[in-house]
N, C-alpha and C positions, 0 to 999 in steps of 0.2 A: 468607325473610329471617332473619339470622341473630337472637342477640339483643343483636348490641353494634351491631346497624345499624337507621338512625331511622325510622321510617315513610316508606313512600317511595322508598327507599333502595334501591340493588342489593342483591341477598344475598349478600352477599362470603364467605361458607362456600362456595359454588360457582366453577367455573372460568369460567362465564358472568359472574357476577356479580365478582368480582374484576379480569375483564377490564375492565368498566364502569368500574368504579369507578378504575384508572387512568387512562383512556383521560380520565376528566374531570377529572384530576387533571392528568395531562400536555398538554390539548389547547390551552388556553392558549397554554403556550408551544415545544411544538414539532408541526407539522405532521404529523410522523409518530407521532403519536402511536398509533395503533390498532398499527402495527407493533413498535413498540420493548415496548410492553403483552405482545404476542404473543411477540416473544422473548424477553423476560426470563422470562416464565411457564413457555413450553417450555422452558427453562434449567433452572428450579429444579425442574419436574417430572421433566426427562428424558425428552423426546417432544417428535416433531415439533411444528409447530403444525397439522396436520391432525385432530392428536388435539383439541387444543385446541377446533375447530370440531364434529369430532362428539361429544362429551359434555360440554357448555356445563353438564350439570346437576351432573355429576360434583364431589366434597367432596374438594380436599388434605387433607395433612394440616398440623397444625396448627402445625407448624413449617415447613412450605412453604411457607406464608400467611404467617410472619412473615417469611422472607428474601426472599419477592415484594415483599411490601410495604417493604423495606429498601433494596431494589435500587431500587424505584419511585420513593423518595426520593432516592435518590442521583443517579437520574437527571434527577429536577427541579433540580438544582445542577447541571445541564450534563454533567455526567459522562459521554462517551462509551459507546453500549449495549456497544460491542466489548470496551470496559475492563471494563464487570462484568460481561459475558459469558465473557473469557478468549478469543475465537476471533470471527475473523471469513472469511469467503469468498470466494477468490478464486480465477478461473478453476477456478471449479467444487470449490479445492482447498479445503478446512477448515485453517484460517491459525491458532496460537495467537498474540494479540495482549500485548502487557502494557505498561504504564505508557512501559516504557523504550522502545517500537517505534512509528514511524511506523502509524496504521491505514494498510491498503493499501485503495486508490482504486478505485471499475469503471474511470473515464478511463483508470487506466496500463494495462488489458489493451489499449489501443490501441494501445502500446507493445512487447507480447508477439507484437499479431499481427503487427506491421510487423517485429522482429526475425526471427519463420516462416517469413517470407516469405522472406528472407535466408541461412537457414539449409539446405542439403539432409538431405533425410528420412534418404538413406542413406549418407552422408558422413561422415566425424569431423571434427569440427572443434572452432575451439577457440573458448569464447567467454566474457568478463568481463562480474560485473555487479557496478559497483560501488557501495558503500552500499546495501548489500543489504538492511539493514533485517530484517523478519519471512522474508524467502529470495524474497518472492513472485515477482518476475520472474524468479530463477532457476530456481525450485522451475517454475513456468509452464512458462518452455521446455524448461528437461532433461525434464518428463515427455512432453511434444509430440517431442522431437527426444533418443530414448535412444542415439544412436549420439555426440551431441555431447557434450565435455569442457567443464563451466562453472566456473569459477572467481570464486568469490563472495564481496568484500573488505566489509568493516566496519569503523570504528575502534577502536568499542568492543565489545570483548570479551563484556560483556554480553548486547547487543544481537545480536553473532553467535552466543551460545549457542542463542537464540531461531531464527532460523533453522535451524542447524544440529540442533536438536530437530523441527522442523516437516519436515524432509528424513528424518531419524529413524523418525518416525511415519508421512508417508507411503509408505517404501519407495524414496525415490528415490536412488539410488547415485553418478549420474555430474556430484556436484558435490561440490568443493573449497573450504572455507571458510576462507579466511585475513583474520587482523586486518592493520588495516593504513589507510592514507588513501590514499585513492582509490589510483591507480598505482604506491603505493608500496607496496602490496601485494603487485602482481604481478613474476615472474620475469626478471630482468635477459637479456635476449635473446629472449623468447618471445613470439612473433608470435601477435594473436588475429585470425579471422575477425572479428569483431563486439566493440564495447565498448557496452555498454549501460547507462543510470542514470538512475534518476527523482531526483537530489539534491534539496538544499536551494535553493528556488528565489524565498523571496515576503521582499521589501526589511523589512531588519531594526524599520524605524520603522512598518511598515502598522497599522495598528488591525485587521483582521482577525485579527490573533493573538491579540488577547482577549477573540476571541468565539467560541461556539458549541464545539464541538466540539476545533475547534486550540485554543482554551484550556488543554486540559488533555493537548496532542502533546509531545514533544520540543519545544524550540524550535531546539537543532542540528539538526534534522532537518526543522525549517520553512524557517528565515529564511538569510539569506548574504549577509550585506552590504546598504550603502548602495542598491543597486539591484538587491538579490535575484543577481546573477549572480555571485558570489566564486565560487562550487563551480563552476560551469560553466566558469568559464574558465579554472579550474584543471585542471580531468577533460580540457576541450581541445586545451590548451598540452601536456600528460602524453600521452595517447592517442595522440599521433603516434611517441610513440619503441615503442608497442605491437602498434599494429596492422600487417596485414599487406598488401601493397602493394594498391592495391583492397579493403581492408575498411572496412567502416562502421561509424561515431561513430554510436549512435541516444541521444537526448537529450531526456525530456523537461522543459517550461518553464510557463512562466503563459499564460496566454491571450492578456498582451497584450507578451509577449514574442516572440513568433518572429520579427519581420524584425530586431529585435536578435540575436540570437542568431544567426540565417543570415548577419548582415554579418559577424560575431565569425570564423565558422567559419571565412567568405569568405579574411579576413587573413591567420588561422591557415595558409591554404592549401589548404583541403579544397575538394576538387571535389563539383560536380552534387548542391550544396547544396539543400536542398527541407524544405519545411514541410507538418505534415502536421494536419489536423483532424481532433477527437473527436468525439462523436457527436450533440453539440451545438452543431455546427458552430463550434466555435474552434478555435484554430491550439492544438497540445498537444504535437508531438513534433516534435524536426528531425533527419534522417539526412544526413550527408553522408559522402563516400569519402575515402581517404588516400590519394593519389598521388605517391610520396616525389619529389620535385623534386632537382636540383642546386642547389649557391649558400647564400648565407645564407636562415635564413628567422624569419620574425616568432615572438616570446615573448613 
């Protein structure tokens, strides 16, 4: 036990003890506590958290111990671990996250894998992701599928510096980042295999926006209108002057959006429309095909 700790007390001069001593600080009020503890620690130490487990007895130093314990605060104010982490994980990729970017989601890899499927291994092809956010779904499939061309749109420039740094660091080459809203980014004639987007999807009035986590997201990057679907049905109505005759719209939505969204597509004109659930059994992604029709057709 240190000597600024009470009788009783963890001894928070240790890595054992420091862990403690969050872990009942934050259990209250977030379930994950033990882990958010564990990351932040391996953060400021610089080591996995394996290290963490094998020498519990081992003494930071003493300025380690105060930006743990800084972070640990901040994180009792709700503050996303990913924000004062700088990075988060996805598809195995090390993701730099910040203030201005969507955290990326494990559900949207359900998105990744459903676009693989869609893509050939040894084919070029060409494929849009748009609001791209941290790159993740881009960054996802071009390292899965390095023979395909992606073209990865953003509105804000900021926001696609973020990705486009995270392609940077991981070495990945075969993506184009352009500013831009949704399809207005892309090239006036260029046909894609696949358009792909986890937009802004949760109705601008929800009360879940000022809780937990989203509290502290983008809110362009959450909300879309009166009934969450503006960006959808914008990327919809758009993607058809894109893609190429047989390519697929893959879209992910709310959980309790998908037969809206499948009727949406239906209108739009898209065939052999289909919703697809995540791993929690809700509806999360809808693909459908462009099959360019004769005649007028719905906007």
């Amino acid at each position: 036990m240190s000597n600024a700790d009470p009788p009783g007390t963890p001894d928070t001069s240790t890595i054992g003890g420091l862990l403690a001593a969050a872990c009942a600080q934050l259990a209250p009020a977030h379930s994950t506590a033990r882990l958010d503890s564990e990351v932040l620690l391996a953060h400021v130490l610089g080591c996995p958290r394996s290290r963490l487990w094998a020498y519990p007895e081992r003494r930071p130093a003493r300025g380690q111990t105060a930006r743990f314990r800084a972070l640990v605060a901040r994180r009792l104010t709700g503050e996303p671990v990913a924000y004062l982490t700088g990075t988060r994980e996805f598809w195995s990729l090390p993701l730099r996250v910040t203030p201005d970017t969507l955290i990326p989601r494990p559900e949207t890899e359900d998105l990744v894998e459903l676009a693989l499927e869609r893509i050939p291994a040894d084919t070029p092809t060409l494929v849009a992701d748009l609001g791209t956010g941290t790159g993740a779904i881009a960054l996802a499939i071009a390292r899965e599928r390095p023979r395909a061309r992606l073209v990865a749109t953003e509105r804000d420039a900021t926001v696609l510096a973020v990705a486009r740094a995270n392609g940077l660091h991981l070495g990945i080459a075969n993506i184009e980042y352009r500013t831009g809203d949704w399809c207005a980014a892309l090239s006036p004639g260029a046909r894609y295999r696949l358009v792909v987007s986890n937009p802004p999807y949760i109705p601008t009035g929800d009360p879940h926006l000022a809780q937990g986590d989203v509290a502290f997201e983008p809110g362009t990057a959450l909300a879309a209108g009166p009934d969450g679907l503006d960006a959808i049905r914008r990327i919809a109505a758009q993607a058809r002057d894109f893609l190429e005759p047989g390519g697929g719209l893959l879209l992910e939505h709310g959980y309790d959006q998908g037969d809206t969204v499948c009727r949406l597509l239906a209108t739009l004109g898209y065939q052999d429309v289909e919703d697809h659930w995540d791993a929690a059994g809700q509806p999360r992604v809808t693909v459908a095909i462009w099959v360019p029709a004769t005649g007028p057709r719905e906007t």
